[in-house]
C-alpha positions, -999 to 999 in steps of 0.1 A, spaced: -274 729 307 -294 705 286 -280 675 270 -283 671 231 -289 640 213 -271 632 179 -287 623 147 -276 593 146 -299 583 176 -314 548 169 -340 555 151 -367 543 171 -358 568 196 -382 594 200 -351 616 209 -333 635 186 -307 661 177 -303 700 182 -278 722 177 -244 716 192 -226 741 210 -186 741 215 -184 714 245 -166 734 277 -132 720 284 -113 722 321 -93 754 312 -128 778 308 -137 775 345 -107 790 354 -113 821 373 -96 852 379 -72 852 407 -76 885 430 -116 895 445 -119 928 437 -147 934 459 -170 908 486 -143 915 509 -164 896 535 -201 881 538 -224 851 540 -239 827 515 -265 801 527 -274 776 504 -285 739 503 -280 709 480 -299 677 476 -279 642 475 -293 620 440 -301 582 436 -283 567 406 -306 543 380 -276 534 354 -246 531 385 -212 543 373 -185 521 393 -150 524 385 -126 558 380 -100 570 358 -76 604 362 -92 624 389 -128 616 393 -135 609 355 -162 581 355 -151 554 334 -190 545 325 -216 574 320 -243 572 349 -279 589 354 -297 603 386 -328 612 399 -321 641 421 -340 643 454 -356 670 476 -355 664 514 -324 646 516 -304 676 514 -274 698 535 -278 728 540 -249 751 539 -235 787 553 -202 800 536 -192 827 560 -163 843 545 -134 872 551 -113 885 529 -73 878 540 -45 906 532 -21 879 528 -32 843 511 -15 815 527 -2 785 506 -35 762 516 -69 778 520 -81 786 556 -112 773 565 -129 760 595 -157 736 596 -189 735 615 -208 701 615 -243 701 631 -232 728 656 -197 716 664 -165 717 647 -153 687 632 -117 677 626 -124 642 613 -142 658 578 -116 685 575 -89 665 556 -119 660 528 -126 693 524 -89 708 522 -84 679 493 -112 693 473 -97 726 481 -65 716 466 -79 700 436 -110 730 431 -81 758 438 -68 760 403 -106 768 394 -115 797 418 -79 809 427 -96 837 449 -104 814 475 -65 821 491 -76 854 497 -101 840 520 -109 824 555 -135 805 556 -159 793 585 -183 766 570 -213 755 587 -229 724 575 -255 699 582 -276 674 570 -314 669 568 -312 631 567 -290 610 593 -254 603 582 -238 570 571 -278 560 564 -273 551 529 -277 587 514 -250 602 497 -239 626 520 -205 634 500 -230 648 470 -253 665 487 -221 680 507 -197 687 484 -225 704 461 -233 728 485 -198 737 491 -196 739 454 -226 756 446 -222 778 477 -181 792 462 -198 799 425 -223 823 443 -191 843 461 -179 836 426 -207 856 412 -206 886 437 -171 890 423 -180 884 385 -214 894 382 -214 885 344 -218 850 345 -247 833 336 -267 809 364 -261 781 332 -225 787 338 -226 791 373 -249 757 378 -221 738 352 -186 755 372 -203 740 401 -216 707 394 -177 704 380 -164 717 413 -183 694 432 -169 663 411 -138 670 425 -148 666 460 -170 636 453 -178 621 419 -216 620 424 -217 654 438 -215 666 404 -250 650 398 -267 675 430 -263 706 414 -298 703 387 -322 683 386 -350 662 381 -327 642 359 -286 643 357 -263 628 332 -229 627 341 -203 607 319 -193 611 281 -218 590 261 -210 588 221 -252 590 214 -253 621 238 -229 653 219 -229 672 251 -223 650 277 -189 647 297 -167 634 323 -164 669 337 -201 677 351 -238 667 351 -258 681 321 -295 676 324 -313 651 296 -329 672 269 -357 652 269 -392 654 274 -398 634 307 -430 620 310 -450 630 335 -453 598 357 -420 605 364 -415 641 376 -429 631 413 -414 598 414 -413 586 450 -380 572 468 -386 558 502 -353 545 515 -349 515 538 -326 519 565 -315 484 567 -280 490 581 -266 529 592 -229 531 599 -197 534 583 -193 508 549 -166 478 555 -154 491 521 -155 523 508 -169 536 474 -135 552 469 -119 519 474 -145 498 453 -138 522 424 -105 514 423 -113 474 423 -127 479 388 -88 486 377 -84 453 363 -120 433 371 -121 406 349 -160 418 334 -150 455 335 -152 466 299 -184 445 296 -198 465 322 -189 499 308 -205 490 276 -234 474 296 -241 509 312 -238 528 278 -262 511 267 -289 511 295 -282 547 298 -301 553 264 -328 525 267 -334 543 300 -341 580 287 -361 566 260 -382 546 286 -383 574 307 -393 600 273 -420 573 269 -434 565 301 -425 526 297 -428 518 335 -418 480 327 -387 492 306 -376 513 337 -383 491 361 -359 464 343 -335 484 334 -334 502 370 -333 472 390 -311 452 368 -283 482 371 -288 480 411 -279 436 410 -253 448 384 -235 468 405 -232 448 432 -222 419 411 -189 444 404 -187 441 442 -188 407 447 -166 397 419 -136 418 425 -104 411 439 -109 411 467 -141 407 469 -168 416 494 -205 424 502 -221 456 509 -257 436 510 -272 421 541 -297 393 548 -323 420 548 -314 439 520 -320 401 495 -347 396 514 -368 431 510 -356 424 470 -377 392 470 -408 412 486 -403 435 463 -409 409 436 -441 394 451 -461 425 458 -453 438 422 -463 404 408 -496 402 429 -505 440 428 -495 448 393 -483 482 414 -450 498 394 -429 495 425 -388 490 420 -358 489 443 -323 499 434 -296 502 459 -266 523 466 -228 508 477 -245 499 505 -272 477 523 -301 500 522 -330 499 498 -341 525 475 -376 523 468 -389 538 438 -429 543 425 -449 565 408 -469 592 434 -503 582 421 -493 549 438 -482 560 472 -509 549 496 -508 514 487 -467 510 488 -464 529 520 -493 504 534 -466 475 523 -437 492 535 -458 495 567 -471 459 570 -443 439 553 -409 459 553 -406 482 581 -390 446 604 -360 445 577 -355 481 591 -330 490 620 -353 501 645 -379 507 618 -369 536 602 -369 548 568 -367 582 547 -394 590 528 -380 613 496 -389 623 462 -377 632 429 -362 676 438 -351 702 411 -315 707 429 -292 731 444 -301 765 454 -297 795 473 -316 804 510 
């Protein structure tokens, strides 16, 4: 689904409006309640995980963004995802699944997938006349800085509106990619973001007549060309488990003393960012983009209580960042994640010379040297 842009776009936008269609609301992803046929079967499918540029940080109701964000999706970070499943003559209360993690069942990530079966159930009903035996793993190393919760919970997502499909053959793949990308924000906010791609929106923006809090619509726009193999290489400054969690920095923004000024500090870098990006304004990106990446951990640090997800490292690959781009002229930005690990983002004409740096001036910020080297993907999709 494509976002459309109001009239009443600043007029120095190069964006503007087409024709709005009724905006879906919660109750017309509901689905019906008994399968009628897939009595049993496989899906395999795989979902990429996404970088935000404009950060959303902070929650309201049940994973309803209280600022609008934007992602680039990504292609190699991905999980990849088998749905076995076998029809049950008599649903049980909770859905009955077991879960396969990189060859092994896992108890620890079960409690995080039976809550977004809790919350998705309402949605796809028929998934109590189901076991399920999910087999999951990840192309990218977990707790490295990638959002494995998008990339997971979109698969998951993605993976149920394809069963949901064999049972309604009807729907369209624009419906089926928005039911899912709303699925998966109930398992994880971001997730929502995974489902298309180069570009996400997720978050009601008054400029923006088809955005909303509910899924990821993708930016009617026409994105320049610079930017449809945008490079991320991710430095792997710190891997493990955060000392605070997204889910628990969200809820910090409930009461932050400069929280309303950052919600209407993200509205507006939001639009100044699709124009840029419309445009091909590398210096407007890179601003914007970086400046969004400081923001959010400003959020971080000036909560209560506060902490730091940055380390040493991280501040110090920032200021290197600065100097080659000063000295090079080379359109190279950071942004960061809740997290220590650096995002770095370029243009693909400009590779060779910002893998050389990475090489020769980053790779010792690295935990034993090791980063991901990623780029801008198209989304979910079916094996």
């Amino acid at each position: 689904m494509l976002i459309k842009i109001k009239r009443s776009f600043p007029p120095q936008s190069p964006i503007f409006a087409r024709k709005l269609s009724r905006m879906m609301q919660a109750e017309d992803f509901i689905a019906a309640d008994s399968p009628t046929n897939a009595d049993s079967g496989v899906i395999n499918c795989e979902a990429p995980s996404n970088i935000a540029l404009v950060k959303y940080w902070g929650k309201t109701d049940v994973q309803i963004p209280a600022n609008p964000s934007v992602s680039f999706t990504l292609r190699h970070s991905k999980t990849v995802t088998t749905l076995y499943y076998r029809f049950i003559e008599n649903p049980s209360p909770k859905v009955s699944f077991d879960l396969i993690f990189e060859g092994n069942p896992n108890e620890a990530f079960k409690p995080k997938i039976q809550k977004f079966f809790e919350l998705a159930e309402a949605y796809v009903p028929f998934v109590k006349h189901y076991h399920f035996e999910i087999h999951t793993h990840n192309t990218f190393p977990h707790s490295s800085g990638i959002a494995s919760s998008a990339s997971g919970m979109g698969a998951l997502a993605f993976g149920l509106m394809q069963l949901e499909k064999k049972l309604n053959p009807q729907l369209s793949e624009s419906f089926l990619n928005q039911k899912a990308s709303f699925l998966a924000r109930l398992g994880s906010g971001s997730a929502c973001r995974s489902i298309e791609g180069p570009l996400v929106v997720w978050g009601k923006h008054a400029y923006i007549k088809e955005s909303s809090d509910l899924f990821g619509v993708k930016p009617e726009i026409e994105i320049h060309p610079v930017f449809l193999d945008y490079q991320d290489t991710i430095l792997l400054i710190d891997i493990g488990e955060k000392t605070v969690s997204s889910s628990q920095g969200h809820q910090l923004m409930q009461g932050h003393p400069f929280a309303e000024k950052r919600f209407t500090q993200a509205n507006e870098n939001l639009l100044k960012l699709l124009i840029a990006m419309e445009t091909g304004d590398l210096d407007q990106f890179i601003k914007i983009t970086e400046s969004e990446a400081l923001t959010l951990h400003a959020m971080m640090m000036t909560s209560q209580p506060y902490f730091i997800l940055m380390k040493p490292e991280t501040l110090q690959v920032i200021e290197k960042v600065w100097a080659f781009r000063k000295q090079s002229t080379v359109p190279l930005c950071f942004t960061l994640d809740a997290g220590a690990n650096v995002h770095m983002l370029y243009p693909k004409a400009n590779k060779k010379s910002v893998m050389d740096f990475i090489q020769k001036e980053l790779l010792i910020f690295c935990r034993n040297n090791a980063f991901i080297d990623d780029e801008v993907g198209s989304g979910a999709k079916l094996l």
